[in-house]
N, CA and C of each residue as an Amber inpcrd file, in Angstrom:
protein
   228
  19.0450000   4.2000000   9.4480000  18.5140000   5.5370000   9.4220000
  17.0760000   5.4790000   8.9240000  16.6750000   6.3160000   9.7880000
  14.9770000   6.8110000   8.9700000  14.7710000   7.9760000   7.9610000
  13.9270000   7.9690000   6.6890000  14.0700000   9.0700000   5.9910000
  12.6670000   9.1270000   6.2800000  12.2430000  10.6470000   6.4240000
  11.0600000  11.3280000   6.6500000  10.9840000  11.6120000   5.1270000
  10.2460000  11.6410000   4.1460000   9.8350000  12.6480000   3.4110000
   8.1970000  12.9400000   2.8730000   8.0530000  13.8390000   1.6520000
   6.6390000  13.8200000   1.8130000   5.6940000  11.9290000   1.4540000
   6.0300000  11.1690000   0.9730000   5.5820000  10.2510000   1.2270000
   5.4400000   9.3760000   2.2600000   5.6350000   9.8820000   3.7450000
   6.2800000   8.9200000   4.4040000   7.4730000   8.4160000   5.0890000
   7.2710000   7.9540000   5.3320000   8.7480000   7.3780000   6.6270000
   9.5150000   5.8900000   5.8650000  10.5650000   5.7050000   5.6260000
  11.1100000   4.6070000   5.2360000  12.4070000   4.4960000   6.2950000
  12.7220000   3.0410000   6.4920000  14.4150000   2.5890000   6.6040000
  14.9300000   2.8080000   5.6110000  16.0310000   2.9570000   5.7370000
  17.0190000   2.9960000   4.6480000  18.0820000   2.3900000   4.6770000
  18.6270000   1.0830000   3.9450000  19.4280000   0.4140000   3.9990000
  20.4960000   0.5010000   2.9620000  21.2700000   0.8530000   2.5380000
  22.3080000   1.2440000   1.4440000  21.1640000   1.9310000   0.6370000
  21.2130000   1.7150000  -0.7510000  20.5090000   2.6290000  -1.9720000
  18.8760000   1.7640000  -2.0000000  18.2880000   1.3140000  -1.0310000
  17.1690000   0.5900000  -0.7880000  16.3170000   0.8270000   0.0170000
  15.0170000   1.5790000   0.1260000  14.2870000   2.0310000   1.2440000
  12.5460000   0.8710000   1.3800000  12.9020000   0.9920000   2.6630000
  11.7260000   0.2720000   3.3010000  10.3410000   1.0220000   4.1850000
   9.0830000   0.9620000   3.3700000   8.2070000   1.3010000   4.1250000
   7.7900000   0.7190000   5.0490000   7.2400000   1.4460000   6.4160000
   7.0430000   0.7680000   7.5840000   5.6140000   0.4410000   7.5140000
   5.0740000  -0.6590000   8.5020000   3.5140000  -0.9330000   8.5150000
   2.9030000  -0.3180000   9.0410000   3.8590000   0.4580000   9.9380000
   2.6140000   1.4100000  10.8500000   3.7810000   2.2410000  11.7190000
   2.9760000   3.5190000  12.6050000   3.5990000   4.5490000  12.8320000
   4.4940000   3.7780000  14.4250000   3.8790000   2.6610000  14.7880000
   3.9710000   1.9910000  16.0590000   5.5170000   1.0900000  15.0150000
   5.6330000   0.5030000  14.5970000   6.5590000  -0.3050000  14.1110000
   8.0620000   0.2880000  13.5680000   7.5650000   1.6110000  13.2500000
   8.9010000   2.8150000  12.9570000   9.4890000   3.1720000  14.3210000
   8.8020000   3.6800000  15.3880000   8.7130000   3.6110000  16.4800000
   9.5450000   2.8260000  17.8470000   9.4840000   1.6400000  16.9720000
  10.0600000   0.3050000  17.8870000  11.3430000  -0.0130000  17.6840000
  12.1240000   1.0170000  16.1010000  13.2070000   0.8050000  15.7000000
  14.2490000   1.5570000  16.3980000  13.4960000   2.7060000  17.3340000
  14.3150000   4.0450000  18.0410000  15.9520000   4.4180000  17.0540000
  15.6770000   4.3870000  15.5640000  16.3500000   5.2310000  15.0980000
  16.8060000   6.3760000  14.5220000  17.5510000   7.6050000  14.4050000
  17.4040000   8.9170000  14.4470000  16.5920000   9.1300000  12.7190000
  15.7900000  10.3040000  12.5800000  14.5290000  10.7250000  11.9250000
  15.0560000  11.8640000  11.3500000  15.3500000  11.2190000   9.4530000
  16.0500000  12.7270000   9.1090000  15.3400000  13.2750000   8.2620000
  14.9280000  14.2790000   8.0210000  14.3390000  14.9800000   7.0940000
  14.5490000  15.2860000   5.7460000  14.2640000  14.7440000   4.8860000
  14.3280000  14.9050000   3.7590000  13.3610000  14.9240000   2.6700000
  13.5920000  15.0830000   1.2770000  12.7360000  14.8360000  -0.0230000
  12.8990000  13.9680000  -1.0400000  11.4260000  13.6100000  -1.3720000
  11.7250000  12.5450000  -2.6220000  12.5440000  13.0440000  -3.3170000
  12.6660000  13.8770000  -4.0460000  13.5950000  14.2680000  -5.1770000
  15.0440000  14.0400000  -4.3650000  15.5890000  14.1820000  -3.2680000
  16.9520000  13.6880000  -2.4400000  16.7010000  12.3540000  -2.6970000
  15.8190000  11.7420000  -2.5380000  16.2860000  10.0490000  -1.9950000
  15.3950000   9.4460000  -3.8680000  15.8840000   9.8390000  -4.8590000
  15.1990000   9.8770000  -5.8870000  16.2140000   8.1380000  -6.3500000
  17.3860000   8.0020000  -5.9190000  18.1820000   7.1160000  -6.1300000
  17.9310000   5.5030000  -5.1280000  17.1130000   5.7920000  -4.4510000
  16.9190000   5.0500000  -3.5050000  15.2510000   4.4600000  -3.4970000
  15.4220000   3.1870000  -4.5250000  14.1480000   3.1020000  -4.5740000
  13.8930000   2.1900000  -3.6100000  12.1880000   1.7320000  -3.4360000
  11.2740000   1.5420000  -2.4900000  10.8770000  -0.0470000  -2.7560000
  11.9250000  -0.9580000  -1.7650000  11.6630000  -2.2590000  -2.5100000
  10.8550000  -3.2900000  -1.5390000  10.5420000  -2.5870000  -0.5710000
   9.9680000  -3.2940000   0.6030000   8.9020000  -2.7130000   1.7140000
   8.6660000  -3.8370000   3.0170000   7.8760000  -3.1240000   3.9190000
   8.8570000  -3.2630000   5.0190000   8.7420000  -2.8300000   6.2830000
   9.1850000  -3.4290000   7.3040000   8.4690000  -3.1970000   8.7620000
   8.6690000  -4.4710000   9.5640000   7.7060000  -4.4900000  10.6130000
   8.2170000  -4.1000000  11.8250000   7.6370000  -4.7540000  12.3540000
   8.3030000  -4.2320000  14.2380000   9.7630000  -5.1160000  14.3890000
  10.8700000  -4.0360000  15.1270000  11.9980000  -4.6340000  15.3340000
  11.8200000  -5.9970000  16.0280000  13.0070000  -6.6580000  15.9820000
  13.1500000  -8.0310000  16.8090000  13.3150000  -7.7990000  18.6340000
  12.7350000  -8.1980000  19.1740000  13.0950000  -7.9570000  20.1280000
  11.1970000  -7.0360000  20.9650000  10.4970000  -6.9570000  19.8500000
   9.4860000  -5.7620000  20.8330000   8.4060000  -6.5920000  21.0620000
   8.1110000  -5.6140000  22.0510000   7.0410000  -6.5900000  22.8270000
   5.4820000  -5.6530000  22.0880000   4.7670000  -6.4770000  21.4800000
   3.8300000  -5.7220000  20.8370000   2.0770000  -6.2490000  21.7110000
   1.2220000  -5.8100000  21.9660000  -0.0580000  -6.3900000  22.1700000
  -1.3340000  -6.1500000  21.0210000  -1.8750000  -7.4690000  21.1780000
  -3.3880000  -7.2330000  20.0990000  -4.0600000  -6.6860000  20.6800000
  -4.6600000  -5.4130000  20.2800000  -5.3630000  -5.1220000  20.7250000
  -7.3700000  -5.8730000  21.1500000  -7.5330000  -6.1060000  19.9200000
  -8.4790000  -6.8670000  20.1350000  -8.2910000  -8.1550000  21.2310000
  -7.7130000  -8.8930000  21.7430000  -7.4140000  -9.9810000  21.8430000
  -6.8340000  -9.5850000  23.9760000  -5.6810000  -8.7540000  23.7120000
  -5.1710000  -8.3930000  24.8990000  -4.0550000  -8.8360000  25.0400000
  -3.3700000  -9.8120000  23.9070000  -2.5210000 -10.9500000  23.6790000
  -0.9880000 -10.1530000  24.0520000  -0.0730000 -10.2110000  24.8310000
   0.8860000  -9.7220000  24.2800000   2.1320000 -10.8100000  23.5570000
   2.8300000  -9.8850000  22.2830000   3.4880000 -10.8210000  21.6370000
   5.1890000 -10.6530000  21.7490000   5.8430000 -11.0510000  21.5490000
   7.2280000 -10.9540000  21.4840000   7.9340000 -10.7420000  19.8480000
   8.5350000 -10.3160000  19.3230000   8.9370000 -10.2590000  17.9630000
  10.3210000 -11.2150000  17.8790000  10.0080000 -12.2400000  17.2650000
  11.2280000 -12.6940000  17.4720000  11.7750000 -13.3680000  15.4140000
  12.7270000 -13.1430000  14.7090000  12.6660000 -13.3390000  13.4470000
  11.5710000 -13.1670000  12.6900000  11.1360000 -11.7280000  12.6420000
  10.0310000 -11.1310000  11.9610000   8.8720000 -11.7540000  11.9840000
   8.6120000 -12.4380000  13.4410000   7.4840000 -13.5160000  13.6300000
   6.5840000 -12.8200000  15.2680000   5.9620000 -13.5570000  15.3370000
   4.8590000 -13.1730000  16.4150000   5.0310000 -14.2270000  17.6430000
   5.4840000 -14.1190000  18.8010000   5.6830000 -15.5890000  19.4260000
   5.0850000 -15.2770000  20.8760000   4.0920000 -15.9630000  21.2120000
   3.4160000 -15.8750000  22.2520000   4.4130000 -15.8560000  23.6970000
């Protein structure tokens, strides 16, 4: 699950939430977006980041490169 609140967008994995790197990487997870507040998710602290799912096909922009995500890695 995704928690929306005013800080931001996190995963949420049991009582453990993960900030994403970017609005493109939340994105890539296509999971449902629930609305809520810090003071709700006050139990659920913030112990991480998280990147683009496994599996997405991402491009550099600078570069033109496109990459594959494969074990939280970048693989040509």
């Amino acid at each position: 699950m995704i928690a929306r609140t005013e800080k931001g967008d996190f995963y949420v994995k049991g009582d453990k939430r993960f900030r994403f790197i970017s609005d493109r990487a939340r994105d890539s997870w296509r999971l449902h977006v629930v609305h809520t507040s810090e003071a709700a998710m006050i139990d659920c602290r913030i112990v991480g980041i998280v990147g683009f799912r496994d599996g997405s096909l991402i491009r550099d922009v600078s570069t033109s490169k496109l990459y594959l995500i494969v074990d939280n890695k970048k693989c040509l």
